[in-house]
py3Dmol code that shows the C-alpha trace and the ligand (Angstrom):
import py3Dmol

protein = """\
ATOM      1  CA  UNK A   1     -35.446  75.382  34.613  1.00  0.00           C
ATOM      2  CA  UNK A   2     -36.955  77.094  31.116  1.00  0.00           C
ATOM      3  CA  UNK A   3     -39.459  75.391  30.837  1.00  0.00           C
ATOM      4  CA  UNK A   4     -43.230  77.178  31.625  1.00  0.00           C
ATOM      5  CA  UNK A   5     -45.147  75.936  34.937  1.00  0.00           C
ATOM      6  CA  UNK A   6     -48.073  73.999  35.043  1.00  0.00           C
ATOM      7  CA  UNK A   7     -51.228  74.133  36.990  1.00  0.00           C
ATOM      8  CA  UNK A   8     -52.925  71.167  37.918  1.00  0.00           C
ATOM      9  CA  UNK A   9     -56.801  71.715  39.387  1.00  0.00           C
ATOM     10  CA  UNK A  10     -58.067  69.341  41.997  1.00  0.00           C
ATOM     11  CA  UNK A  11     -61.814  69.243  42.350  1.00  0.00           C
ATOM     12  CA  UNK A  12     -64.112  66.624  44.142  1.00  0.00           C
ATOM     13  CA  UNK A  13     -67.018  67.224  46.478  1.00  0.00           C
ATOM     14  CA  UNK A  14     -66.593  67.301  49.863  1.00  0.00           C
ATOM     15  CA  UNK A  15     -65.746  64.080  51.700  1.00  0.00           C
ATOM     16  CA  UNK A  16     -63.736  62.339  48.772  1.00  0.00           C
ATOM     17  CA  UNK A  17     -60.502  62.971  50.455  1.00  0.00           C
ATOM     18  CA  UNK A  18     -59.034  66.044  48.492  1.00  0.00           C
ATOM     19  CA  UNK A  19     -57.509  67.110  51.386  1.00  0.00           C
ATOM     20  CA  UNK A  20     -55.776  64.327  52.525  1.00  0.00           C
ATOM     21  CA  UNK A  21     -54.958  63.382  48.712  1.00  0.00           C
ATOM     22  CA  UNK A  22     -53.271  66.652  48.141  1.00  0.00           C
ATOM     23  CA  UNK A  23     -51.183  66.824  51.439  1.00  0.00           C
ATOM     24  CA  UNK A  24     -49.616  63.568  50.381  1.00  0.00           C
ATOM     25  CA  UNK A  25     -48.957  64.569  46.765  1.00  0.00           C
ATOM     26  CA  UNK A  26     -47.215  68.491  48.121  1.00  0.00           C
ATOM     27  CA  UNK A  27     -45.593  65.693  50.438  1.00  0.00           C
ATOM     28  CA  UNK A  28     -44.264  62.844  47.386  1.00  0.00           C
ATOM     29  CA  UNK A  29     -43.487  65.878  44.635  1.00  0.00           C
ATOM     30  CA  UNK A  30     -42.122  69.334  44.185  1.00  0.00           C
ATOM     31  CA  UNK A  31     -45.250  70.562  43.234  1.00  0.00           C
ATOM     32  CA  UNK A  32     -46.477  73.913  45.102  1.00  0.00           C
ATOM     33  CA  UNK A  33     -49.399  74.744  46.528  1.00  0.00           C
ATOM     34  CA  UNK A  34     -51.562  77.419  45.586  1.00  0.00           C
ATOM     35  CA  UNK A  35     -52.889  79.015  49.249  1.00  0.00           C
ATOM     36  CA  UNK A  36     -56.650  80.323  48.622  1.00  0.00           C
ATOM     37  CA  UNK A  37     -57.942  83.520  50.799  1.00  0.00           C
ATOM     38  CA  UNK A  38     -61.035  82.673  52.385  1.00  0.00           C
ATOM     39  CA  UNK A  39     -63.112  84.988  55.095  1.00  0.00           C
ATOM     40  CA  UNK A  40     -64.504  81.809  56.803  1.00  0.00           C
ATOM     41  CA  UNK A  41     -62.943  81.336  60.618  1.00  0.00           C
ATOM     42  CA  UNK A  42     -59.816  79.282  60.768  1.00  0.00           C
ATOM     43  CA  UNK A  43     -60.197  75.562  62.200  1.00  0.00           C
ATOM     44  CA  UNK A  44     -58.081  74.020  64.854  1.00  0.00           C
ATOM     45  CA  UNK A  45     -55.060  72.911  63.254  1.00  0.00           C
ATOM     46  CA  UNK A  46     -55.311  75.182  60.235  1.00  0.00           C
ATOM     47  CA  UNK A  47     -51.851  78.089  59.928  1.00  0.00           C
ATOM     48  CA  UNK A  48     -52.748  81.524  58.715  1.00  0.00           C
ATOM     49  CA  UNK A  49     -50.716  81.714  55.256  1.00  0.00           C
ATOM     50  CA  UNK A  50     -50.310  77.918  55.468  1.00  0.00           C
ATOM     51  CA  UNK A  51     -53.916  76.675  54.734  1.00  0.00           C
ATOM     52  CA  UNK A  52     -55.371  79.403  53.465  1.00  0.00           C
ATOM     53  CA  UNK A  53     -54.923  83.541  54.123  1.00  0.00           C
ATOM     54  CA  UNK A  54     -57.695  83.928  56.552  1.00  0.00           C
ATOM     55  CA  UNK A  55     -59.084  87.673  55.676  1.00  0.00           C
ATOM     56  CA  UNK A  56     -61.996  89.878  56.460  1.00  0.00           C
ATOM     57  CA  UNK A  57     -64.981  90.783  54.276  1.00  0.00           C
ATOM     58  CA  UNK A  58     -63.541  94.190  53.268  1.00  0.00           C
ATOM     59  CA  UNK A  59     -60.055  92.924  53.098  1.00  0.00           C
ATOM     60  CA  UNK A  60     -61.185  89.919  50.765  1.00  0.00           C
ATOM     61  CA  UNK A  61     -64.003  92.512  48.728  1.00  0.00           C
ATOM     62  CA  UNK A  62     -60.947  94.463  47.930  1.00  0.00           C
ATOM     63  CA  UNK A  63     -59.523  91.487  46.439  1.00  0.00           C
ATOM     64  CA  UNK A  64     -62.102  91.260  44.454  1.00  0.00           C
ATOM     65  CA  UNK A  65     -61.891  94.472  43.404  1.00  0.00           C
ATOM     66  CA  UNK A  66     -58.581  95.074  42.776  1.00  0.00           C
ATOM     67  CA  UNK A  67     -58.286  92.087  40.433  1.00  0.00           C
ATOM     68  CA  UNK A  68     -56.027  90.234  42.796  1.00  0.00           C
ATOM     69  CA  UNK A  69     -58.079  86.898  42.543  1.00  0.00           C
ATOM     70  CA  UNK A  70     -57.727  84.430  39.500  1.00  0.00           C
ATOM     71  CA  UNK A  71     -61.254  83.096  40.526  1.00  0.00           C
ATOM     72  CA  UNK A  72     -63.201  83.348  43.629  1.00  0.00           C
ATOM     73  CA  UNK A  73     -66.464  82.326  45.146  1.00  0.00           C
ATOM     74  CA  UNK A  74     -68.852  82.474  48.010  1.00  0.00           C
ATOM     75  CA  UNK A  75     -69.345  79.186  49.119  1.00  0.00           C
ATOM     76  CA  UNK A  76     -70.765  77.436  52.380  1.00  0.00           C
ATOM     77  CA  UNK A  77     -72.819  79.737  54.650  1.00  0.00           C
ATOM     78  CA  UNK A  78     -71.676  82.640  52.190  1.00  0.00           C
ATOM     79  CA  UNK A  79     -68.031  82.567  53.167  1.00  0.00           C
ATOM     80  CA  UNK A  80     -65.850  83.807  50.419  1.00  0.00           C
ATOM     81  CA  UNK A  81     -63.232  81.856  48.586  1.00  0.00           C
ATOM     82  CA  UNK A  82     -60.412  82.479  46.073  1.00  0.00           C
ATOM     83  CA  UNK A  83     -57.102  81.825  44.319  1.00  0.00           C
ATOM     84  CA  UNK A  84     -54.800  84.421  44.607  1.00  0.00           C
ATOM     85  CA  UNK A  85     -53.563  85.409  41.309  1.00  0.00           C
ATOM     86  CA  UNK A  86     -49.630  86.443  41.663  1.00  0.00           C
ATOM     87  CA  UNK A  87     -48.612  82.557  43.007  1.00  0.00           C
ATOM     88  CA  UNK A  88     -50.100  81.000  39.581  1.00  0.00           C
ATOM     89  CA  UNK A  89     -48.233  83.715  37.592  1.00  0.00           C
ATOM     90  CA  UNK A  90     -44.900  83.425  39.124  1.00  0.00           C
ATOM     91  CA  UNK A  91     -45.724  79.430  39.469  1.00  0.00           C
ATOM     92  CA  UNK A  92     -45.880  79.533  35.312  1.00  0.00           C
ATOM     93  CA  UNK A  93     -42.941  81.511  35.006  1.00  0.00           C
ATOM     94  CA  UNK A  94     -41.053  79.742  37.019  1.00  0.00           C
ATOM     95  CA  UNK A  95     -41.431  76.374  35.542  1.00  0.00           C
ATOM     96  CA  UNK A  96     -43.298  75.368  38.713  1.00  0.00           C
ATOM     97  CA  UNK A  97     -46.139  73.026  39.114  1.00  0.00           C
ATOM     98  CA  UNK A  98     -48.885  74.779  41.324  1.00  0.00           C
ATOM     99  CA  UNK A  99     -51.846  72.668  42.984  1.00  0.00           C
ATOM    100  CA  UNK A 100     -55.289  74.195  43.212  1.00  0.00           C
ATOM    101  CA  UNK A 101     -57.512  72.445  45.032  1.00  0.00           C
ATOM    102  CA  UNK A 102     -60.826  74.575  44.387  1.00  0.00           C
ATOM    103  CA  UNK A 103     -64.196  73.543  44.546  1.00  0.00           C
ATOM    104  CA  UNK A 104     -66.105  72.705  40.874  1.00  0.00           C
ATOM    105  CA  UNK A 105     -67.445  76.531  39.895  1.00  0.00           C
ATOM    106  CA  UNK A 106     -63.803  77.521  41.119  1.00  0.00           C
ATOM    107  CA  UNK A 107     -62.700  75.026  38.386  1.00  0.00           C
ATOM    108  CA  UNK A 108     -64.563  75.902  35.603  1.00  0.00           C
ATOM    109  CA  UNK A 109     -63.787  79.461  36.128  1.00  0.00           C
ATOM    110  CA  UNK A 110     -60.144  78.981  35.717  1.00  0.00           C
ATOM    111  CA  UNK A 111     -60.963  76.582  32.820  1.00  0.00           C
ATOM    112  CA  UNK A 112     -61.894  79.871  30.741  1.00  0.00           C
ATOM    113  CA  UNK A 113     -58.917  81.897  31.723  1.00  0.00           C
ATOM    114  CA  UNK A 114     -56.235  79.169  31.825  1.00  0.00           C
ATOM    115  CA  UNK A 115     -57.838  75.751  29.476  1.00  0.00           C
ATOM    116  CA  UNK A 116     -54.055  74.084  29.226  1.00  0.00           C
ATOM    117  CA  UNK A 117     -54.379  73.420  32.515  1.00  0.00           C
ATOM    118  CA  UNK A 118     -55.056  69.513  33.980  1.00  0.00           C
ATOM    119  CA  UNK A 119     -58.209  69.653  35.421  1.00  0.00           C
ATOM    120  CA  UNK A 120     -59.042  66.587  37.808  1.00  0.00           C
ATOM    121  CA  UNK A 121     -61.748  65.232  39.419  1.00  0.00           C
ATOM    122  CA  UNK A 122     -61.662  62.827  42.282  1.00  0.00           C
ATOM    123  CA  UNK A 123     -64.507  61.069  43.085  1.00  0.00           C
ATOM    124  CA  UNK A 124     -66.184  58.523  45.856  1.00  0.00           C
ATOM    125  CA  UNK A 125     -66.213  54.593  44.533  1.00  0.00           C
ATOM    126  CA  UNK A 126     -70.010  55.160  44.783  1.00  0.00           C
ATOM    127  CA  UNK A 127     -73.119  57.406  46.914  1.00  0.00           C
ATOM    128  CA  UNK A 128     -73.184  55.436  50.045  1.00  0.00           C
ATOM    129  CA  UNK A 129     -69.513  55.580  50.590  1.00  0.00           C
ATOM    130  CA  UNK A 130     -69.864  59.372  50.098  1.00  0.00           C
ATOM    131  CA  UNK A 131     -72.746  59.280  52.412  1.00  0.00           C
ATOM    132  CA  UNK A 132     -70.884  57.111  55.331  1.00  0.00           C
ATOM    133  CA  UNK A 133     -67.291  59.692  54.510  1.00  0.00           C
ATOM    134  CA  UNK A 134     -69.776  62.345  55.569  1.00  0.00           C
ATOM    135  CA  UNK A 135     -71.445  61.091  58.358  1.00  0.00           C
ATOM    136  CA  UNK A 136     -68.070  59.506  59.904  1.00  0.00           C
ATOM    137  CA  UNK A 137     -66.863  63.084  60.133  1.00  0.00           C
ATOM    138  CA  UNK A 138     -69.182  63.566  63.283  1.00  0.00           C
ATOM    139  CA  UNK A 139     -68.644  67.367  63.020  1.00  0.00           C
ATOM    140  CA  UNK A 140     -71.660  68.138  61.458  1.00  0.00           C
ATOM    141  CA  UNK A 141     -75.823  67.623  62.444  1.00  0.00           C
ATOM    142  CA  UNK A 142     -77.325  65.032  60.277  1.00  0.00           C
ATOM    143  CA  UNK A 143     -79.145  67.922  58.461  1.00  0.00           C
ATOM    144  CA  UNK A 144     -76.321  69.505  57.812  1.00  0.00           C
ATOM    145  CA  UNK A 145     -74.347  65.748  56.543  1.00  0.00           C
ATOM    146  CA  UNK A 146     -77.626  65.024  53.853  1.00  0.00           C
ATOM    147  CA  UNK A 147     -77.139  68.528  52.556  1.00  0.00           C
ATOM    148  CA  UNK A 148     -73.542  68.042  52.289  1.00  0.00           C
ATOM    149  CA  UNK A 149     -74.338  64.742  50.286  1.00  0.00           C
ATOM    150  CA  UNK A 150     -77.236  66.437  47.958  1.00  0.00           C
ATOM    151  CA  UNK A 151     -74.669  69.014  47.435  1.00  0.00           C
ATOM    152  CA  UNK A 152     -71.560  66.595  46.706  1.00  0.00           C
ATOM    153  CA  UNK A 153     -74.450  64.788  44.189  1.00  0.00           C
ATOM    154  CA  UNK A 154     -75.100  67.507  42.679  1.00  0.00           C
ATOM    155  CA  UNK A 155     -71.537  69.081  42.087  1.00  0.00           C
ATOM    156  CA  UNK A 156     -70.257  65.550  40.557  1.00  0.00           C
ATOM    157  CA  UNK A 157     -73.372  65.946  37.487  1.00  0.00           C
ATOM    158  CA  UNK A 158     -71.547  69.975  36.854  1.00  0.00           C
ATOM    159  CA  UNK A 159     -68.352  68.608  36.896  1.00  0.00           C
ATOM    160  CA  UNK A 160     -69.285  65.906  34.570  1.00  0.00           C
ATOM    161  CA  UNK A 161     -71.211  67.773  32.464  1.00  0.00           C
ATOM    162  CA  UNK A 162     -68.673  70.940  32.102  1.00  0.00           C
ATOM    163  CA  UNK A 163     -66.127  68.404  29.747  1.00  0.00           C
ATOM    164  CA  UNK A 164     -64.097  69.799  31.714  1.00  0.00           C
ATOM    165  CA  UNK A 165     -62.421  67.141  34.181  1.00  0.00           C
ATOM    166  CA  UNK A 166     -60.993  65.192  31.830  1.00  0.00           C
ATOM    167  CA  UNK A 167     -58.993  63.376  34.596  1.00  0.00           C
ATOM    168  CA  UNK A 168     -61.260  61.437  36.762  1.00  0.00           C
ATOM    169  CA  UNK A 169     -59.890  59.351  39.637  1.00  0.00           C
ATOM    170  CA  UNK A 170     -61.907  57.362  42.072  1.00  0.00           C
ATOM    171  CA  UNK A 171     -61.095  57.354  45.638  1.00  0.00           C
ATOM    172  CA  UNK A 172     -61.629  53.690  46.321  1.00  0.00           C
ATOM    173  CA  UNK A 173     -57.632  52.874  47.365  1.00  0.00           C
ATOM    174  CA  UNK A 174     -56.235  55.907  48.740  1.00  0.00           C
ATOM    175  CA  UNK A 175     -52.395  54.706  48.490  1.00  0.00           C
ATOM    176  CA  UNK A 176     -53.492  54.319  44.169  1.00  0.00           C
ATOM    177  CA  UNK A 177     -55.490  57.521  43.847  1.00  0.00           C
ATOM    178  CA  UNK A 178     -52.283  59.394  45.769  1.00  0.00           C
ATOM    179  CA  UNK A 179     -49.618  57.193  43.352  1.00  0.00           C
ATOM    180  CA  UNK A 180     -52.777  58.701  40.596  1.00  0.00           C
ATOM    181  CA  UNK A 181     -52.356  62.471  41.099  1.00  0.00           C
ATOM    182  CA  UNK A 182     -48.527  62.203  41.569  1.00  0.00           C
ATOM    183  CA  UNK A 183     -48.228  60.818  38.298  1.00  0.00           C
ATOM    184  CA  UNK A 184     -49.708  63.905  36.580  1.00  0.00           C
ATOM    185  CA  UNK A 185     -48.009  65.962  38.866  1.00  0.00           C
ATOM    186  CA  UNK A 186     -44.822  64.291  37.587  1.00  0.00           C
ATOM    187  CA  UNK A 187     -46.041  64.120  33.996  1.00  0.00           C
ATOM    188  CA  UNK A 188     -45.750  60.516  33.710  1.00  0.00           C
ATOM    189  CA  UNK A 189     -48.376  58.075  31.132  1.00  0.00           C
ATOM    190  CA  UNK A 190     -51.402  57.520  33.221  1.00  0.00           C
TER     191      UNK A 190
END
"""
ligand_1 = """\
24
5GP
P -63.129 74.243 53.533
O -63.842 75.396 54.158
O -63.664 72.918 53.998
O -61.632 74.342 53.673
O -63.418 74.318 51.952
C -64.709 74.420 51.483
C -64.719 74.337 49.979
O -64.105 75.494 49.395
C -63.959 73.136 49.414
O -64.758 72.515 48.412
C -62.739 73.751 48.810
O -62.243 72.990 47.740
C -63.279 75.087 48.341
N -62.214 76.060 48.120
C -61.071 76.211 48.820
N -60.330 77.193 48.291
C -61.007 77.677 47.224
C -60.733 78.692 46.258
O -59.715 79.374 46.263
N -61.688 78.912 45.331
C -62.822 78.186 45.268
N -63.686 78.450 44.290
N -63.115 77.213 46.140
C -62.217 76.959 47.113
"""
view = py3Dmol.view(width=600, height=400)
view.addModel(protein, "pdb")
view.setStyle({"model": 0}, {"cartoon": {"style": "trace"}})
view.addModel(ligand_1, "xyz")
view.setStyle({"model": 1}, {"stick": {}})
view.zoomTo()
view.show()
C-alpha cells in the first residue's frame, strides 16, 4: 500500500464504553492500535505491551524527556499517561490506520501536532445513564463514582468547546456506535 496512514482519536469520558467500543472495532478492521505507556499499576486482565507499557516514574520521565511521547499526561491520582511516538510514525508511513484512544487534553494535544487527523468523541445518550455506567461498575466508593461523573461532565463541555471532535457518536446502541467507528475506520460516508 502507498498510500499515507491515518490516525483516528477516540475520546469520551470515562464510563461511555471506549473500551469496549475500541476492542470490537481492532476486532471488525485492520486498524492498529496505538499502546499508551502509563506508570499506573496494571489491572487483572490487563498484558504488559498489550494494554498499555506499564513503566516506572523515571523510566516514563525519561520519556518525557527524550521526546519519545507524541502527547502525554498525568491523569487520575497523578499517574502518567502517553502515546508513544515511533507507532504513529511508522503507522503513517505505512499506510496504516492507528487507534488512539486518549483521554480529551490527550486529544487536543495531538490536534496541534497532527490536525488531519479524525478526532471522535463518544458520548453517553444522556447524565443519568453516565451516572448509572459509573455506579454499575461497583469498583469504585460512591465518592469516588460522583467525582468520576463531575469529571466525565466536565470533560464533555472541553471537548465540545475545543471544535475539535468533529465526530460525535452517542453510545445509546452499542452494536450502531461499534458499526459507527468502523465506518471511519474504513473510510466509508457516515
Ligand atoms: P485507565 O487507567 O482506565 O486505563 O485510563 C484512564 C484514562 O487515561 C482514560 O480516559 C484513557 O483514555 C486515558 N489514557 C489512556 N492512554 C492515554 C494516553 O496515552 N494519553 C492520554 N492523554 N490519556 C490516556
Amino acid at each position: 500500500m502507498t498510500s499515507r496512514g491515518r490516525l483516528v482519536v477516540i475520546t469520551g469520558p470515562s464510563g461511555v464504553g471506549k473500551s469496549t467500543i475500541v476492542s470490537e472495532v481492532l476486532r471488525r478492521t485492520d486498524a492498529r492500535y496505538s499502546i499508551s505507556a502509563t506508570t499506573r499499576p496494571m489491572r487483572g486482565g490487563e498484558t504488559d505491551g498489550e494494554d498499555y507499557y506499564f513503566v516506572t516514574r523515571p523510566v516514563f520521565e525519561n520519556m518525557i524527556e527524550t521526546g519519545k511521547l507524541l502527547e502525554w499526561a498525568e491523569v487520575f491520582g497523578g499517574e502518567y499517561y502517553g502515546t508513544p511516538l515511533e507507532p504513529v510514525r511508522d503507522a503513517l508511513a505505512n499506510g496504516e490506520v492507528l487507534i488512539l484512544e486518549i483521554d480529551v487534553q490527550g486529544g487536543l494535544l495531538v490536534n496541534r501536532k497532527m490536525p488531519e487527523a479524525d478526532y471522535v468523541l463518544l458520548l453517553p445518550p444522556d447524565e443519568a445513564t453516565l451516572a448509572q455506567r459509573l455506579t454499575g461498575r461497583g469498583t469504585e466508593s460512591q465518592d469516588a463514582t460522583a467525582e468520576r461523573l463531575a469529571k466525565a461532565v466536565e470533560e464533555i463541555r472541553i471537548a465540545r468547546d475545543s471544535g475539535v471532535y468533529t465526530i460525535e457518536i452517542i453510545n445509546d446502541d452499542l452494536e450502531s456506535a461499534i458499526a459507527e467507528v468502523v465506518a471511519i475506520v474504513n473510510q466509508e460516508s457516515t
